[in-house]
Backbone atoms as SQL, in Angstrom:
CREATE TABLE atoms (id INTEGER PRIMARY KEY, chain TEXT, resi INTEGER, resn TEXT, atom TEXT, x REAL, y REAL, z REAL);
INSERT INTO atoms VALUES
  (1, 'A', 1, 'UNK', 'N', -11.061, -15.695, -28.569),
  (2, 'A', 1, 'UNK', 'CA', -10.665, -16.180, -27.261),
  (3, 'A', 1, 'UNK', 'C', -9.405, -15.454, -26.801),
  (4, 'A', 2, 'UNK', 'N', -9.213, -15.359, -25.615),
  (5, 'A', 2, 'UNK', 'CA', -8.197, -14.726, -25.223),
  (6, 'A', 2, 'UNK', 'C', -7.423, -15.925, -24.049),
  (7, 'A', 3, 'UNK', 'N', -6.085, -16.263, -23.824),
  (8, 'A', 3, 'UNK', 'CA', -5.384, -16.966, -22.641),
  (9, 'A', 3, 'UNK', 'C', -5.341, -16.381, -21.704),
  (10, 'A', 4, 'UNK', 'N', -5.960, -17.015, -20.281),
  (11, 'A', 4, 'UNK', 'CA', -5.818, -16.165, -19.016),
  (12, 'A', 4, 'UNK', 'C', -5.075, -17.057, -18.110),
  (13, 'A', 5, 'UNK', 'N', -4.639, -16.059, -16.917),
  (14, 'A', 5, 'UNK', 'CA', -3.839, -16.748, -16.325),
  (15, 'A', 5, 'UNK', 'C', -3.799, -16.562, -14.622),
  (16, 'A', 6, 'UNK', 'N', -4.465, -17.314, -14.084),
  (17, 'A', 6, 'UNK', 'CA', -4.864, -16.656, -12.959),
  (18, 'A', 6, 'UNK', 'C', -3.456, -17.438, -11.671),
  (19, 'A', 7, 'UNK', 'N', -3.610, -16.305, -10.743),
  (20, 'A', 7, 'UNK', 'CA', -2.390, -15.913, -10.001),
  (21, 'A', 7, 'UNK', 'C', -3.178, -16.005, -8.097),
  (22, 'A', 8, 'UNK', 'N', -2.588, -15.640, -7.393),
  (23, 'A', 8, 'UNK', 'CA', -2.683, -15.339, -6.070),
  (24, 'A', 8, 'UNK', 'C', -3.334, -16.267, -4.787),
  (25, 'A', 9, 'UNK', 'N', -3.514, -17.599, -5.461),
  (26, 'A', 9, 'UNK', 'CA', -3.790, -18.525, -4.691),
  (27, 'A', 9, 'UNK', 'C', -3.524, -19.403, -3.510),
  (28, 'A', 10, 'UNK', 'N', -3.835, -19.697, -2.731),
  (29, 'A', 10, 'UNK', 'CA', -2.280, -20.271, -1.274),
  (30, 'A', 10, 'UNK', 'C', -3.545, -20.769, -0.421),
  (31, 'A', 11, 'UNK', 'N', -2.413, -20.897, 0.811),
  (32, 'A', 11, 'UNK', 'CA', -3.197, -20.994, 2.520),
  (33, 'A', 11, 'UNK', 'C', -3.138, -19.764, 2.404),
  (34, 'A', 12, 'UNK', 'N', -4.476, -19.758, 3.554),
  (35, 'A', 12, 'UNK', 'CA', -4.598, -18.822, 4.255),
  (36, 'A', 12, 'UNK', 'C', -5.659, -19.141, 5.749),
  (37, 'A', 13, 'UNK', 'N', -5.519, -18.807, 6.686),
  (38, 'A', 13, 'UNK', 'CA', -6.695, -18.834, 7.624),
  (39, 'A', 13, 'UNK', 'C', -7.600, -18.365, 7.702),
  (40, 'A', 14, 'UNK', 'N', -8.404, -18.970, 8.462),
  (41, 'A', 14, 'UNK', 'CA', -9.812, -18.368, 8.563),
  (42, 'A', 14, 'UNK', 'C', -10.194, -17.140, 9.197),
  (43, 'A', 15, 'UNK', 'N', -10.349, -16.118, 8.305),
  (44, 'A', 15, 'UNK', 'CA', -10.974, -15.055, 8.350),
  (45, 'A', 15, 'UNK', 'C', -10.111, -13.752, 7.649),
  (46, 'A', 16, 'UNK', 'N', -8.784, -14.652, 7.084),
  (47, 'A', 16, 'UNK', 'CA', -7.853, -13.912, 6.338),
  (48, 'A', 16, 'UNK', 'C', -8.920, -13.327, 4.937),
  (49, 'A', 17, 'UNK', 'N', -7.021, -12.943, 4.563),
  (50, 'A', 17, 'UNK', 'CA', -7.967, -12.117, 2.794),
  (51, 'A', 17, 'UNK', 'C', -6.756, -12.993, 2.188),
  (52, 'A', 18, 'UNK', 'N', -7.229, -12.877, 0.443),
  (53, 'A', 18, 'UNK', 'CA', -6.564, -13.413, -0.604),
  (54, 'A', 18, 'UNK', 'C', -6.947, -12.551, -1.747),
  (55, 'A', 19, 'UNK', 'N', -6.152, -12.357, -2.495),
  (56, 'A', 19, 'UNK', 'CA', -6.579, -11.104, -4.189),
  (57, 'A', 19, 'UNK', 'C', -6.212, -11.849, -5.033),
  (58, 'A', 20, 'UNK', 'N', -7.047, -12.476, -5.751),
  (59, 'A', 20, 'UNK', 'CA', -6.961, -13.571, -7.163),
  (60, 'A', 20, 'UNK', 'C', -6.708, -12.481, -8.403),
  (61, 'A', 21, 'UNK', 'N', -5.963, -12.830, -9.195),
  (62, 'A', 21, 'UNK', 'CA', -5.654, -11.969, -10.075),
  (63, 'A', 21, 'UNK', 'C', -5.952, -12.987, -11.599),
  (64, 'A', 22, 'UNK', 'N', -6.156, -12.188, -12.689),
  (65, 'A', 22, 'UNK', 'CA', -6.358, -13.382, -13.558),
  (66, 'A', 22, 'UNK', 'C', -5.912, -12.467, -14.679),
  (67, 'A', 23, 'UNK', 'N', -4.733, -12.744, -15.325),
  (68, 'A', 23, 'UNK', 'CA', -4.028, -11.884, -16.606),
  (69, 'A', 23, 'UNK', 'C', -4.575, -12.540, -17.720),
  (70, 'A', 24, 'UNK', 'N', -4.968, -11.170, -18.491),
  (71, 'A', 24, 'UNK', 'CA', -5.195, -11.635, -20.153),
  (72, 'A', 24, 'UNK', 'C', -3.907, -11.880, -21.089),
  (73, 'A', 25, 'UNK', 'N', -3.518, -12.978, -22.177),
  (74, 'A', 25, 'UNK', 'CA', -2.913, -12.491, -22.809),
  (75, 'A', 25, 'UNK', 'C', -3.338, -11.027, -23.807),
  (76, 'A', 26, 'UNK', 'N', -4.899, -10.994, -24.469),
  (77, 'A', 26, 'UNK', 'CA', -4.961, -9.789, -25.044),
  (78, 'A', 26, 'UNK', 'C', -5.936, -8.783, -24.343),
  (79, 'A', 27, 'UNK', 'N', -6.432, -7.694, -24.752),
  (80, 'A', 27, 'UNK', 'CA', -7.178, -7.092, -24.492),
  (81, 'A', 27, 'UNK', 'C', -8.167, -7.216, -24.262),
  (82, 'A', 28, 'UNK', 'N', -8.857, -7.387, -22.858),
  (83, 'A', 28, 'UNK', 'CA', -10.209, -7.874, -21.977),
  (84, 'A', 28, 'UNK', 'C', -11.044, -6.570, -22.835),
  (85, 'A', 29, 'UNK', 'N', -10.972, -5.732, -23.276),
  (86, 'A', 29, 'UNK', 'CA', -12.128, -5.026, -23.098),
  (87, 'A', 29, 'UNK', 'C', -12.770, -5.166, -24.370),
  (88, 'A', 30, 'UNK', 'N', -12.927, -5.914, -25.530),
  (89, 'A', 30, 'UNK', 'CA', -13.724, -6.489, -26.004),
  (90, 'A', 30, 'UNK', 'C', -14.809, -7.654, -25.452),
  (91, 'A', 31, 'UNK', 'N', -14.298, -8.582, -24.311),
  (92, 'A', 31, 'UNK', 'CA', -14.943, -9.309, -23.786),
  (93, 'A', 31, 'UNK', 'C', -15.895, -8.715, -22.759),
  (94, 'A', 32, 'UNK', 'N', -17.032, -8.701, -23.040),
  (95, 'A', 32, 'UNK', 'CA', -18.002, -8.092, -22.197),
  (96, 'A', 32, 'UNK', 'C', -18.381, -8.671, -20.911),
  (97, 'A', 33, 'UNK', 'N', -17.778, -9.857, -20.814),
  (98, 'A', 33, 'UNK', 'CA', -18.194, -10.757, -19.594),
  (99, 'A', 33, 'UNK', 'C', -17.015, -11.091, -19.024),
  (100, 'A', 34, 'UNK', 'N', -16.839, -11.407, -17.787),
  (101, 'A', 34, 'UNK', 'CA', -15.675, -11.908, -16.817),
  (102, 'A', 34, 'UNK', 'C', -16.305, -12.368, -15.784),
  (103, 'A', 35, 'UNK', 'N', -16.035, -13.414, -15.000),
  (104, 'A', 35, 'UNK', 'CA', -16.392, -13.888, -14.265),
  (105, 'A', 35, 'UNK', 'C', -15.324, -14.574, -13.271),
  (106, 'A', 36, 'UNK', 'N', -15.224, -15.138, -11.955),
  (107, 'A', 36, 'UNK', 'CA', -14.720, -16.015, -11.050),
  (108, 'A', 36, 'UNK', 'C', -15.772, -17.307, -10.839),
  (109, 'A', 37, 'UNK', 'N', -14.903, -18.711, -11.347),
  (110, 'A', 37, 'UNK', 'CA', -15.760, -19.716, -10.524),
  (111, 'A', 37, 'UNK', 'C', -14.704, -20.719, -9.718),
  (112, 'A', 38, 'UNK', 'N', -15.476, -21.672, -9.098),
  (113, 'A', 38, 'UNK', 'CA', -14.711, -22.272, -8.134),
  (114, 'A', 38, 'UNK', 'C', -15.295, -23.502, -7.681),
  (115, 'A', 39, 'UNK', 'N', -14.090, -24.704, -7.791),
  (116, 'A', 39, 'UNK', 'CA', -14.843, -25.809, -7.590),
  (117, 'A', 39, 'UNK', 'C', -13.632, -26.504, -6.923),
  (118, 'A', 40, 'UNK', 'N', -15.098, -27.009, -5.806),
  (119, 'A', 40, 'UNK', 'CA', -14.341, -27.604, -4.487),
  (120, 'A', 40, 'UNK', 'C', -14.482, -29.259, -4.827),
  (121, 'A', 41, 'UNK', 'N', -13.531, -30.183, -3.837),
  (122, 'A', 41, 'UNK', 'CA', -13.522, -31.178, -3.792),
  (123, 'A', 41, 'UNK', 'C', -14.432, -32.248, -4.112),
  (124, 'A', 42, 'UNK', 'N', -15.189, -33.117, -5.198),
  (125, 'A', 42, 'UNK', 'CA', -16.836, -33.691, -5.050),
  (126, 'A', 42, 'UNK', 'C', -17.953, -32.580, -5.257),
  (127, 'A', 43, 'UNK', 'N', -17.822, -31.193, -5.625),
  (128, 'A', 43, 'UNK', 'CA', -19.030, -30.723, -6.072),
  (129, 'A', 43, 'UNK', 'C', -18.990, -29.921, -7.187),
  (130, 'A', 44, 'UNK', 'N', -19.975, -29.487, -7.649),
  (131, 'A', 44, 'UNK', 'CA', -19.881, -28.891, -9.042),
  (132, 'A', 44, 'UNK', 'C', -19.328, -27.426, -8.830),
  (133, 'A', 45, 'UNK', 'N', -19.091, -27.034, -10.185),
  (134, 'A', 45, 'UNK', 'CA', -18.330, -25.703, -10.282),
  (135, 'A', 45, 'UNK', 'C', -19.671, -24.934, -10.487),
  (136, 'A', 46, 'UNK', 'N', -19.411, -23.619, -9.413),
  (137, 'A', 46, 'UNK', 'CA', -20.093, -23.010, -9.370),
  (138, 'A', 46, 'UNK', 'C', -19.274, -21.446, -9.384),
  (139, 'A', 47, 'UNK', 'N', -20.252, -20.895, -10.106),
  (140, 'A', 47, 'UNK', 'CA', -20.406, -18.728, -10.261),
  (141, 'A', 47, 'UNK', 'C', -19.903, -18.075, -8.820),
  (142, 'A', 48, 'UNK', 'N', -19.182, -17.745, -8.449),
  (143, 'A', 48, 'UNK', 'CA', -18.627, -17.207, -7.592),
  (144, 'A', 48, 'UNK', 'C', -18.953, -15.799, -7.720),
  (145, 'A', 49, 'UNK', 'N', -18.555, -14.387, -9.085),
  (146, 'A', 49, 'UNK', 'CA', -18.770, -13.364, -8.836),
  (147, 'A', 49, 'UNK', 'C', -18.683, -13.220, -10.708),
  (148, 'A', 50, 'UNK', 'N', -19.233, -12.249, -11.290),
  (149, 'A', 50, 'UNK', 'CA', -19.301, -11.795, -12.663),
  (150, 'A', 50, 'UNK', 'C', -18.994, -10.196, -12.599),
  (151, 'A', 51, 'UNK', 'N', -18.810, -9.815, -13.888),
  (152, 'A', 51, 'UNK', 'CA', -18.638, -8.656, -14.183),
  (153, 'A', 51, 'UNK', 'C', -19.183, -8.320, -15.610),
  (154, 'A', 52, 'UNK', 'N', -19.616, -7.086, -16.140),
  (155, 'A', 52, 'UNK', 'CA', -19.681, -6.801, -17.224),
  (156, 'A', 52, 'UNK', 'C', -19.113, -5.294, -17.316),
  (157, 'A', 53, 'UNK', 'N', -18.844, -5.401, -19.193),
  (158, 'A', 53, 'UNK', 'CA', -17.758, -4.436, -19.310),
  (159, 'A', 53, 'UNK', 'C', -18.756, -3.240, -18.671),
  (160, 'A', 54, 'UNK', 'N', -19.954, -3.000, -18.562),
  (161, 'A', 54, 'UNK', 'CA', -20.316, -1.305, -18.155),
  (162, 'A', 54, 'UNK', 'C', -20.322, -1.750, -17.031),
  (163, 'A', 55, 'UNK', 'N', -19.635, -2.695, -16.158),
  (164, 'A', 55, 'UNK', 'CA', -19.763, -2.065, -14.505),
  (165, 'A', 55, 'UNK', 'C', -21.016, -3.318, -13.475),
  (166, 'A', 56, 'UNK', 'N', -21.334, -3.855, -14.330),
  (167, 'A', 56, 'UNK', 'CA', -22.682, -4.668, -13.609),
  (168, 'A', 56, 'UNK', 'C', -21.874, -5.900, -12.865),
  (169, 'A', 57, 'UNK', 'N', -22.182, -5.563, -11.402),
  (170, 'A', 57, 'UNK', 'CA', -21.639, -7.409, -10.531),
  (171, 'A', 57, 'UNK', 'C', -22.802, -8.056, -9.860),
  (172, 'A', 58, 'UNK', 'N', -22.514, -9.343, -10.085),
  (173, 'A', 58, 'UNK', 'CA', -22.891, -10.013, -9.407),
  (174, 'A', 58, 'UNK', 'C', -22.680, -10.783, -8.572),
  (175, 'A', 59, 'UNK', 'N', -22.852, -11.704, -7.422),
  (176, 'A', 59, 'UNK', 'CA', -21.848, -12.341, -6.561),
  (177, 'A', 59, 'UNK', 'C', -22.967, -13.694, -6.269),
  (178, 'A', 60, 'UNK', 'N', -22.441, -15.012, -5.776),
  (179, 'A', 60, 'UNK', 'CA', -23.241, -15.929, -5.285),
  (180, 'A', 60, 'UNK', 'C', -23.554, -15.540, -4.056),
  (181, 'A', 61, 'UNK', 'N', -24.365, -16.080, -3.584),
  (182, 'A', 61, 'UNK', 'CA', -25.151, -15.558, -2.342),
  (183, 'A', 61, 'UNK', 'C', -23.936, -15.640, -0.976),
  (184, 'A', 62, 'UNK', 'N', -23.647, -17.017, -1.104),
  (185, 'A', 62, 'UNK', 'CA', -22.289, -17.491, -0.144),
  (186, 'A', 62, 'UNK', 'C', -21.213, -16.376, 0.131),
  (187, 'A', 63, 'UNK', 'N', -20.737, -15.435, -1.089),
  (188, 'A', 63, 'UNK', 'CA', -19.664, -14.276, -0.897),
  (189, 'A', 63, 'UNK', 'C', -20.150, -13.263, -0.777),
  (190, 'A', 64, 'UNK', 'N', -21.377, -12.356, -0.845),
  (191, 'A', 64, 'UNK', 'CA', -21.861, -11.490, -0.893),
  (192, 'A', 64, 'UNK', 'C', -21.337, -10.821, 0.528),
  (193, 'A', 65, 'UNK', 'N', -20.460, -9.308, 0.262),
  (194, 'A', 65, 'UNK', 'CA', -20.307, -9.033, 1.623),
  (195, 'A', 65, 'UNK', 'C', -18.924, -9.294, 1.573),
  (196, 'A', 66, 'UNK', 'N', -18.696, -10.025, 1.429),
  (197, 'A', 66, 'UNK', 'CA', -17.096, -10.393, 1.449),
  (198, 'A', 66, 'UNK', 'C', -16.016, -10.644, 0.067),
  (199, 'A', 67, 'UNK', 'N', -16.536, -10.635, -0.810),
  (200, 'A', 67, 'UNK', 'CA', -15.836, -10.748, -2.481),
  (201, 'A', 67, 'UNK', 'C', -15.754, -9.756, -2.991),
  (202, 'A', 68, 'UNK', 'N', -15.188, -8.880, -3.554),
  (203, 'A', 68, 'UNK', 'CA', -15.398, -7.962, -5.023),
  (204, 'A', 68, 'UNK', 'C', -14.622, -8.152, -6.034),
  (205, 'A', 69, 'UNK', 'N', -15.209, -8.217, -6.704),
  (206, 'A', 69, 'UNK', 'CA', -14.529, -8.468, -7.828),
  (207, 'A', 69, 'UNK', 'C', -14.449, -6.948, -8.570),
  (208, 'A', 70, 'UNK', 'N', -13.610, -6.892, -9.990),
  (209, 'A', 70, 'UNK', 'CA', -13.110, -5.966, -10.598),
  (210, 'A', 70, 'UNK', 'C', -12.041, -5.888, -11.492),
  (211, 'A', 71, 'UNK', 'N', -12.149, -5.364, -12.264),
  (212, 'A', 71, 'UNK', 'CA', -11.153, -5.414, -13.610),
  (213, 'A', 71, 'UNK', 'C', -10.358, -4.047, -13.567),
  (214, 'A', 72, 'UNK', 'N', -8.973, -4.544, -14.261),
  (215, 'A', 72, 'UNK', 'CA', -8.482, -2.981, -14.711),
  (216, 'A', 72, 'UNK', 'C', -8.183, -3.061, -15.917),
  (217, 'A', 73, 'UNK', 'N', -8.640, -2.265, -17.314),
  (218, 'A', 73, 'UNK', 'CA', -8.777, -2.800, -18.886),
  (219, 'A', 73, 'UNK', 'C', -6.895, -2.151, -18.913),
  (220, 'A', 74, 'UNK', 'N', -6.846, -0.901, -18.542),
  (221, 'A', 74, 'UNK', 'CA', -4.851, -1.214, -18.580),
  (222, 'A', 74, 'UNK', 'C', -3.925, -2.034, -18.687),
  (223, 'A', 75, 'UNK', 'N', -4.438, -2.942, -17.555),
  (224, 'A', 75, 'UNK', 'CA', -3.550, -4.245, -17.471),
  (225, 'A', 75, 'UNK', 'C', -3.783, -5.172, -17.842),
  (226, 'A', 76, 'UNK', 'N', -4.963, -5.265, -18.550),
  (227, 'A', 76, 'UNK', 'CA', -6.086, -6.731, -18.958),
  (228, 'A', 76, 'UNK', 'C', -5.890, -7.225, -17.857),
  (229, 'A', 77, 'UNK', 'N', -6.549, -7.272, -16.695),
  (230, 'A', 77, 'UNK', 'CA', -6.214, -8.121, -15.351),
  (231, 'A', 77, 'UNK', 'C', -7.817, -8.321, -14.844),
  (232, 'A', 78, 'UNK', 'N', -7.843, -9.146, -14.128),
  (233, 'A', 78, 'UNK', 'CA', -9.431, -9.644, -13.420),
  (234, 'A', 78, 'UNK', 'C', -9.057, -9.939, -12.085),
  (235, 'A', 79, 'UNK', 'N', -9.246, -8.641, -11.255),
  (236, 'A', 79, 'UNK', 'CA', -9.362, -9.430, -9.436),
  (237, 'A', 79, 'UNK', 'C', -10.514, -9.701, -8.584),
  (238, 'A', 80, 'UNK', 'N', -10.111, -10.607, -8.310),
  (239, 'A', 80, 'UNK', 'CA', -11.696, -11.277, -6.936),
  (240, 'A', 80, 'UNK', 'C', -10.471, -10.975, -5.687),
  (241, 'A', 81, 'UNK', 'N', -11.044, -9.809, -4.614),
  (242, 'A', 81, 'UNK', 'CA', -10.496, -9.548, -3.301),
  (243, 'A', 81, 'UNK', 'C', -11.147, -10.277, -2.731),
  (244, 'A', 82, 'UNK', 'N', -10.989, -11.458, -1.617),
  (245, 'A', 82, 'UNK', 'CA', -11.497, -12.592, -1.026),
  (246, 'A', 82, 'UNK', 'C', -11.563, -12.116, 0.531),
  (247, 'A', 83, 'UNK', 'N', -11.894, -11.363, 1.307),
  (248, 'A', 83, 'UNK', 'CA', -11.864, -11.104, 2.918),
  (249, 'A', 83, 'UNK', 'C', -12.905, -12.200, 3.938),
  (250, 'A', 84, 'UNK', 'N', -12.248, -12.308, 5.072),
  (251, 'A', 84, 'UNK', 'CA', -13.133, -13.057, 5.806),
  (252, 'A', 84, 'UNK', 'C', -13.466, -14.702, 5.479),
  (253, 'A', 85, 'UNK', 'N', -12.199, -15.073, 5.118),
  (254, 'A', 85, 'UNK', 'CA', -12.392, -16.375, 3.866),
  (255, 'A', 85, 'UNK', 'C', -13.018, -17.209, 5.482),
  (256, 'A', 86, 'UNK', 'N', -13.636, -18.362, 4.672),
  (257, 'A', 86, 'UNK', 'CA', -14.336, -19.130, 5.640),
  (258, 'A', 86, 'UNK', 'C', -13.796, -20.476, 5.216),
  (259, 'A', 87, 'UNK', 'N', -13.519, -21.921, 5.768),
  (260, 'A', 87, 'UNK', 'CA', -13.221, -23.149, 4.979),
  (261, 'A', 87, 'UNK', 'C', -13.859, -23.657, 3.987),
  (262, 'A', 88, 'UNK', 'N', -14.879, -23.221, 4.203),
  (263, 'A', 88, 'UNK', 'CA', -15.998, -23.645, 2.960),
  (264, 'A', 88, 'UNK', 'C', -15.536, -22.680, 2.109),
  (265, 'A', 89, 'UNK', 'N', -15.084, -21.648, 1.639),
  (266, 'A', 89, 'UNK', 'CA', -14.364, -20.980, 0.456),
  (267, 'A', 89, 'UNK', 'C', -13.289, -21.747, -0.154),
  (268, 'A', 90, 'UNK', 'N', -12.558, -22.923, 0.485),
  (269, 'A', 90, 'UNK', 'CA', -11.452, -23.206, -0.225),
  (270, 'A', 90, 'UNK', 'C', -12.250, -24.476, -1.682),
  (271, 'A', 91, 'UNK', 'N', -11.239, -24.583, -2.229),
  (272, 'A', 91, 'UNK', 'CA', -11.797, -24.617, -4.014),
  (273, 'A', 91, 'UNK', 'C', -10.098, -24.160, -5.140),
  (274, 'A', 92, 'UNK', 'N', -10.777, -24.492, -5.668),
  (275, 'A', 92, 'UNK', 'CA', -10.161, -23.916, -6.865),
  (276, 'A', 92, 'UNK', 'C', -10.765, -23.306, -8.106),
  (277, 'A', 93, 'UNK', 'N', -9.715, -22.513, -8.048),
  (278, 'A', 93, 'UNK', 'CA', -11.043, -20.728, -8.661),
  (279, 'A', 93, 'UNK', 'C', -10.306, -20.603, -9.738),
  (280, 'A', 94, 'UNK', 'N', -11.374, -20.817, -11.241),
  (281, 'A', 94, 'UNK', 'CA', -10.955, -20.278, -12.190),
  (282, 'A', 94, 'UNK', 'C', -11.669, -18.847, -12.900),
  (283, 'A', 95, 'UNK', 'N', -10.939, -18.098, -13.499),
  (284, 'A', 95, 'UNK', 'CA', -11.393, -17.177, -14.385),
  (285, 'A', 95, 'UNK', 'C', -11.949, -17.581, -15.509),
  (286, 'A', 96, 'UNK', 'N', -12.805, -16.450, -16.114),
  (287, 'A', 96, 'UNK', 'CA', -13.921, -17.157, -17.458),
  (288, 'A', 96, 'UNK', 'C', -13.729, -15.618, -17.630),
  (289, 'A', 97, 'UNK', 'N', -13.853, -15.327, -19.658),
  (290, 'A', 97, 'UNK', 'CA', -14.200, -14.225, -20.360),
  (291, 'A', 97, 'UNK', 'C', -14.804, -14.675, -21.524),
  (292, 'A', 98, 'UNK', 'N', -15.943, -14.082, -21.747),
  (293, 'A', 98, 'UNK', 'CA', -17.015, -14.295, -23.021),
  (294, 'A', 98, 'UNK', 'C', -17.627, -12.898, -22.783),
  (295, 'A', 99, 'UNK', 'N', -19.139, -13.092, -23.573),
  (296, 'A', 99, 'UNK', 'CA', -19.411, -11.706, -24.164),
  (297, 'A', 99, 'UNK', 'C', -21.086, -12.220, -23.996),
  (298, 'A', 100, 'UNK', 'N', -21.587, -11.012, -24.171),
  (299, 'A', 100, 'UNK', 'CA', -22.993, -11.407, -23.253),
  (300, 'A', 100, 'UNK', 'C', -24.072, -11.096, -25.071),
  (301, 'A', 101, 'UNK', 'N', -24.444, -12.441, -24.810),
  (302, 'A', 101, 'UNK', 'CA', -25.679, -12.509, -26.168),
  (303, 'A', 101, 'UNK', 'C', -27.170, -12.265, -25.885),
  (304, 'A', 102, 'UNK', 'N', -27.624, -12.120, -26.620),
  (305, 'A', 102, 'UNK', 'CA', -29.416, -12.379, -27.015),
  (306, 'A', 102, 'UNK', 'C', -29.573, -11.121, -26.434),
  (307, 'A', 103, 'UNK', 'N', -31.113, -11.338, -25.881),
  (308, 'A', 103, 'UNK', 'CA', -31.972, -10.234, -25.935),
  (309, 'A', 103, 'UNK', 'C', -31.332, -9.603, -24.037),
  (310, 'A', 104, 'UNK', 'N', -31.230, -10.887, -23.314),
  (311, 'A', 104, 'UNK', 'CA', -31.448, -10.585, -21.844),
  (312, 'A', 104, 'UNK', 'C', -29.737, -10.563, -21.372),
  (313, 'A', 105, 'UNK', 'N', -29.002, -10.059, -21.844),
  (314, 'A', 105, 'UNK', 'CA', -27.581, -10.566, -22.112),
  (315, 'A', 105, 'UNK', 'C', -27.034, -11.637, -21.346),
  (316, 'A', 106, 'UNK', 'N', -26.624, -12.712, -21.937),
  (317, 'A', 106, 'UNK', 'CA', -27.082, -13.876, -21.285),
  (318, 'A', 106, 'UNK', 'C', -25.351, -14.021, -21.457),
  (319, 'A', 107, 'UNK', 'N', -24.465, -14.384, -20.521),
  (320, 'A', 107, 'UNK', 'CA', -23.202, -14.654, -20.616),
  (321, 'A', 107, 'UNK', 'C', -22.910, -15.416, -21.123),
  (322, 'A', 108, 'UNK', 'N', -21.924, -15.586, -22.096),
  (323, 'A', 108, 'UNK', 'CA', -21.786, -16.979, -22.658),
  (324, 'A', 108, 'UNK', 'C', -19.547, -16.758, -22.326),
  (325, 'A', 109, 'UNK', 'N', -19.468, -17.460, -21.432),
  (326, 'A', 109, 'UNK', 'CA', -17.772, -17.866, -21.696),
  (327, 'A', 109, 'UNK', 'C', -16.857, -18.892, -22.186),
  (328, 'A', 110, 'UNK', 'N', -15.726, -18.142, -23.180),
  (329, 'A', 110, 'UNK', 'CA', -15.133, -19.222, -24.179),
  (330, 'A', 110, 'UNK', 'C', -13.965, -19.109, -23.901),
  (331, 'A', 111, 'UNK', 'N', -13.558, -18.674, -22.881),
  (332, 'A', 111, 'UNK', 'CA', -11.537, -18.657, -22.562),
  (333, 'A', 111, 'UNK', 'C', -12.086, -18.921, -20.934),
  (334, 'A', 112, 'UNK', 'N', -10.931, -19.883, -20.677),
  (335, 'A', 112, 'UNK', 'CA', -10.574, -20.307, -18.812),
  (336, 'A', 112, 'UNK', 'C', -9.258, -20.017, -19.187),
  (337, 'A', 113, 'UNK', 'N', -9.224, -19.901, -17.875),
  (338, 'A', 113, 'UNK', 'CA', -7.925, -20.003, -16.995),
  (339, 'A', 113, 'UNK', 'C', -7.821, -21.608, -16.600),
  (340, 'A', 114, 'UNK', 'N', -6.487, -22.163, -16.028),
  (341, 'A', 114, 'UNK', 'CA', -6.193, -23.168, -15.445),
  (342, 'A', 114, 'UNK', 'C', -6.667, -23.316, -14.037),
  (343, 'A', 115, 'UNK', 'N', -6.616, -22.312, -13.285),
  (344, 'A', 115, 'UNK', 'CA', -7.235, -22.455, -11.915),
  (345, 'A', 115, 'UNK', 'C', -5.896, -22.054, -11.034),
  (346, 'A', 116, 'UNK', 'N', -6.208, -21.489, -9.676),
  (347, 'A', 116, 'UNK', 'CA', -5.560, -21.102, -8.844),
  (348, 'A', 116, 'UNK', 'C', -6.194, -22.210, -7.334),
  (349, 'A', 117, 'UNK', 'N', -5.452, -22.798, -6.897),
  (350, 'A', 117, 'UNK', 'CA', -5.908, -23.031, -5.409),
  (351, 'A', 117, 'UNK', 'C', -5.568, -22.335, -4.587),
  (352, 'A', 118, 'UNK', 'N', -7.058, -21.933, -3.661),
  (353, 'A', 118, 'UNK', 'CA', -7.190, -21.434, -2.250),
  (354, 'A', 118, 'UNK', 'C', -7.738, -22.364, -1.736),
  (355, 'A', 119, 'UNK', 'N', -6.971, -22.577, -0.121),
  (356, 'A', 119, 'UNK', 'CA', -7.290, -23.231, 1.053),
  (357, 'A', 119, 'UNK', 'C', -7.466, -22.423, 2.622),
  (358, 'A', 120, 'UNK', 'N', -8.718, -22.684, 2.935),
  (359, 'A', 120, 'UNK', 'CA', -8.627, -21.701, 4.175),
  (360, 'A', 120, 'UNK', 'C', -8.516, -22.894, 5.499),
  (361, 'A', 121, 'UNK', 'N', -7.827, -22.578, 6.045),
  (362, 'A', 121, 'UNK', 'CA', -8.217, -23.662, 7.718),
  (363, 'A', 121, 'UNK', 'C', -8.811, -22.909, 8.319),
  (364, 'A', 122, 'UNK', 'N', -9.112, -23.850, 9.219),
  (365, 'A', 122, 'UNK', 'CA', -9.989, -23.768, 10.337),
  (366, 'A', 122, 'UNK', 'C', -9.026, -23.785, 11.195);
């Protein structure tokens, strides 16, 4: 497991940007998986955007277009760039790192972060 620590959270308005940052204490690049999730007020936590160490993203349908996510293994760091935030984006977004098992590499994550809040108005 590694301690992460995610950063860059606030107001912001609607249609602003926000850059979530999420520090490793050790070296991310054993962890083959990284991910952003985010859970809003009364609903479940949900997959926001993934990464794997060769480069593979994915995004929930809701950010597609507007999220990227991305790592830099230098800094052990994990950013989700947030543009065009909408109110329905606000939540609180944690980071996840695990390592992808079995046959279909199936993510499995064992270190969070505490969470960062973003709020967008309307």
């Amino acid at each position: 497991q590694v301690h992460l620590v995610e950063s860059g959270g606030g107001l912001v308005q609607a249609g602003g940007s926000l850059r979530l940052s999420c520090a490793a204490s050790g070296s991310i690049s054993p962890r083959n998986a990284m991910a952003w999730y985010r859970q809003a007020p009364g609903k479940q936590r949900e997959l926001v955007a993934a990464i794997t160490s060769g480069g593979s993203t994915n995004y929930a349908d809701s950010v597609k277009g507007r999220f990227t996510i991305s790592t830099d293994n230098a800094k052990n760091t994990l950013y989700l760039q947030m543009n065009s935030l909408k109110p329905e984006d606000t939540a609180v977004y944690s980071c996840a790192a695990g390592v992808l098992v079995g046959m279909h590499g199936t993510p499995i994550y064992d270190s969070w972060g505490q969470g960062t809040q973003v709020t967008v108005s309307s």
